[in-house]
N, C-alpha and C positions, 0 to 999 in steps of 0.2 A: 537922305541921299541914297541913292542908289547904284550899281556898280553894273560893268556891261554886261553883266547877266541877268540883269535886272533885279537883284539880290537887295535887298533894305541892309544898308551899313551904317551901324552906328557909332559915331567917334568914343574913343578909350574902347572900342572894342577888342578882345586879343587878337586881331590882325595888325593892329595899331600897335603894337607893343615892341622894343626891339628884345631878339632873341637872347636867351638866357644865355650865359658862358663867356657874354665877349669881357675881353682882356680890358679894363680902365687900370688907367695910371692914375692918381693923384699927384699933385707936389703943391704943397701950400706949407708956408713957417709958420703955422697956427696949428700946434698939435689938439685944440678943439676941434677947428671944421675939418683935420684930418678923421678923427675917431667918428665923428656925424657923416663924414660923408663915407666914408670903410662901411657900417653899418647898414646907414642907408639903401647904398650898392647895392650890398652881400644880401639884402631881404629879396631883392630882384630876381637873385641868383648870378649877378656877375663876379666877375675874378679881379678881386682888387688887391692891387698892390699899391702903398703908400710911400712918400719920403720927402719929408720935410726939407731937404736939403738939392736944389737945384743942382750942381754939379753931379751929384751923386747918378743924376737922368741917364748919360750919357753910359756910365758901367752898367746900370738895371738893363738898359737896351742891347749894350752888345755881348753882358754874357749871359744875357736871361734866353732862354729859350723861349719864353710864353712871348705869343703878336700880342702886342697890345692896338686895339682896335680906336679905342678913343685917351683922348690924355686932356686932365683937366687939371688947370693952374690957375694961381690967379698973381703969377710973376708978369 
């Protein structure tokens, strides 16, 4: 494929890739796929912060400083 520079782009290239640093939330009651997916993250270079505990979202949010960019559940 090519791009309108006429440039050869190939998929999983690092243009494909999202940028290191952004903010993921986790919340899942399975403190395994919390620690798999924390890990997982963090080899990417994102900012994970985890918690097992749904209610608890709503305080991480309003007295966290850090944006969180994406937020992954599976409530």
């Amino acid at each position: 494929m090519k791009d309108d520079g006429g440039q050869i782009v190939v998929a999983g290239s690092l243009d494909d890739r999202f940028p290191e640093g952004l903010g993921i939330l986790v919340i899942d009651d399975d403190p395994t796929c919390l620690l798999i997916a924390k890990v997982g993250l963090k080899k990417f270079g994102y900012n994970v912060t985890t918690t097992r505990y749904p209610y608890v979202v709503l305080g991480i949010l309003r007295n966290n400083n850090m944006n969180y960019d994406i937020a992954i559940t599976d409530f």
